[in-house]
C-alpha positions as CSV (number, residue, x, y, z in Angstrom):
1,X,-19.3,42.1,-46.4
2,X,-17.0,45.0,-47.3
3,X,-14.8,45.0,-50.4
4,X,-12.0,44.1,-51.7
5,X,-8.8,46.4,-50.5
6,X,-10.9,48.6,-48.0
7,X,-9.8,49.0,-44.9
8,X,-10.9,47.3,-41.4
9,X,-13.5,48.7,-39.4
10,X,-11.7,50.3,-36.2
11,X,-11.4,48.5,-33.1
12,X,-11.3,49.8,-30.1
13,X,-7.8,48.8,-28.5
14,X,-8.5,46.3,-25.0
15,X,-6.1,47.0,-22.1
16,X,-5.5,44.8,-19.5
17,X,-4.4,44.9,-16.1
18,X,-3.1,42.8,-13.6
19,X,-1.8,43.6,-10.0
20,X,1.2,42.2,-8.0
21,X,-1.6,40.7,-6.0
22,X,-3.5,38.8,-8.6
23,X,0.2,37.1,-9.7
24,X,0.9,36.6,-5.9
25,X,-2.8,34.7,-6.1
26,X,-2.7,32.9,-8.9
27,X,1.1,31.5,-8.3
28,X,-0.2,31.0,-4.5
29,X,2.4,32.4,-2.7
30,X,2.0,35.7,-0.5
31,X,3.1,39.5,-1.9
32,X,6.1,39.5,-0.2
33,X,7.5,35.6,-1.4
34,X,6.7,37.6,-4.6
35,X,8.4,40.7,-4.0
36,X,11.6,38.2,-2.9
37,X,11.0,36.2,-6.1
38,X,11.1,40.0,-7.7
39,X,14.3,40.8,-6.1
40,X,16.2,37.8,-6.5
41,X,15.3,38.8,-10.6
42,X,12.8,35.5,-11.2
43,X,10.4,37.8,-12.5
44,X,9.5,41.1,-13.8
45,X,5.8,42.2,-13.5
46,X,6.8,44.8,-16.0
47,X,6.8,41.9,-18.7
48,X,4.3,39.9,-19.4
49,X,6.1,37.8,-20.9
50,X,7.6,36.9,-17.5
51,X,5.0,37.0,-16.0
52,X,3.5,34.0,-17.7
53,X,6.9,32.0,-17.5
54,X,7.2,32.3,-14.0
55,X,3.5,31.2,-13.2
56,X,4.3,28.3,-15.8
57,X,7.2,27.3,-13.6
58,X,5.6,27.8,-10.5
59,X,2.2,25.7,-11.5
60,X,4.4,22.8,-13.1
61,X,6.8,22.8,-10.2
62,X,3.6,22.4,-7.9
63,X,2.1,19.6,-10.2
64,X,5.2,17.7,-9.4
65,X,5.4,18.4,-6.0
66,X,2.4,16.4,-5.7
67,X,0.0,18.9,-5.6
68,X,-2.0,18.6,-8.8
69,X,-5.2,21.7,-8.0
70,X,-2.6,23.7,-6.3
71,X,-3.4,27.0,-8.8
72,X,-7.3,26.3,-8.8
73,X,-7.2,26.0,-4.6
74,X,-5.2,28.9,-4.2
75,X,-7.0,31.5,-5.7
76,X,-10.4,30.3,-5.0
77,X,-12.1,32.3,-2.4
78,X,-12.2,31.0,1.2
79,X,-15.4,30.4,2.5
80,X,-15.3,31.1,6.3
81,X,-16.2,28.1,8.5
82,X,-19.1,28.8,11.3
83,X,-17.4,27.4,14.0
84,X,-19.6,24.9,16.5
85,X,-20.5,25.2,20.3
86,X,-20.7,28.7,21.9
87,X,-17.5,29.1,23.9
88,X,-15.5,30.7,21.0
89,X,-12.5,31.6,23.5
90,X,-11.1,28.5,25.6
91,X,-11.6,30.6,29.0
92,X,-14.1,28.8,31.1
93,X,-17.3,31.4,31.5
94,X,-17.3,32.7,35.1
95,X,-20.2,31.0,37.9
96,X,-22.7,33.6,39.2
97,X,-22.0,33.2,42.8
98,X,-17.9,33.6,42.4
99,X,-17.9,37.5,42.1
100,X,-15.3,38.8,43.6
C-alpha cells in the first residue's frame, strides 16, 4: 500500500481505434449511407463524442422501428449457407448424345 502524498504508479496510456467500417457495422448501414450520413453533417468520426450520439440515435430509432436485435444482427458475422441439390446454376446440364 504506498503512502500518504506519493505519487501514482505510472500507467501506460490505452489508445483506441475505430474505423469508418466498424461505425458503418455497428449502426448497420453500409460505408457509403455513412459517408452520406457524414456529409449531410450527422456525424463526425473525428469525435467520439459523435460518434456515440449518432449510434445512440440510430439503435433507438431501429428499436422503434420494430426491430428490437437490429445492432446485435447486424454486426454478427454471416455464416454462409451450404446450398442443397447440385445444380447450383438454373441451366439444365447438357444430355450426352445432343453434341452438336
Amino acid at each position: 500500500m504506498p503512502k500518504k502524498g506519493s505519487k501514482q504508479p505510472y500507467k501506460p496510456r490505452r489508445e483506441y481505434q475505430y474505423t469508418i467500417k466498424d461505425i458503418a457495422e455497428l449502426a448497420g448501414m453500409t460505408r457509403n449511407a455513412l459517408n452520406v450520413a457524414k456529409a449531410h453533417g450527422k456525424i463526425d468520426p473525428a469525435i467520439f463524442r459523435s460518434v456515440v450520439t449518432f449510434l445512440i440515435r440510430r439503435i433507438i430509432d431501429r428499436r422503434l422501428s420494430g426491430d428490437i436485435f437490429a445492432p446485435a444482427r447486424q454486426a454478427a458475422k454471416k455464416v454462409k449457407r451450404a446450398r442443397r441439390g447440385v445444380q447450383v446454376s438454373r441451366k439444365r446440364p447438357r444430355k450426352a448424345g445432343n453434341r452438336k
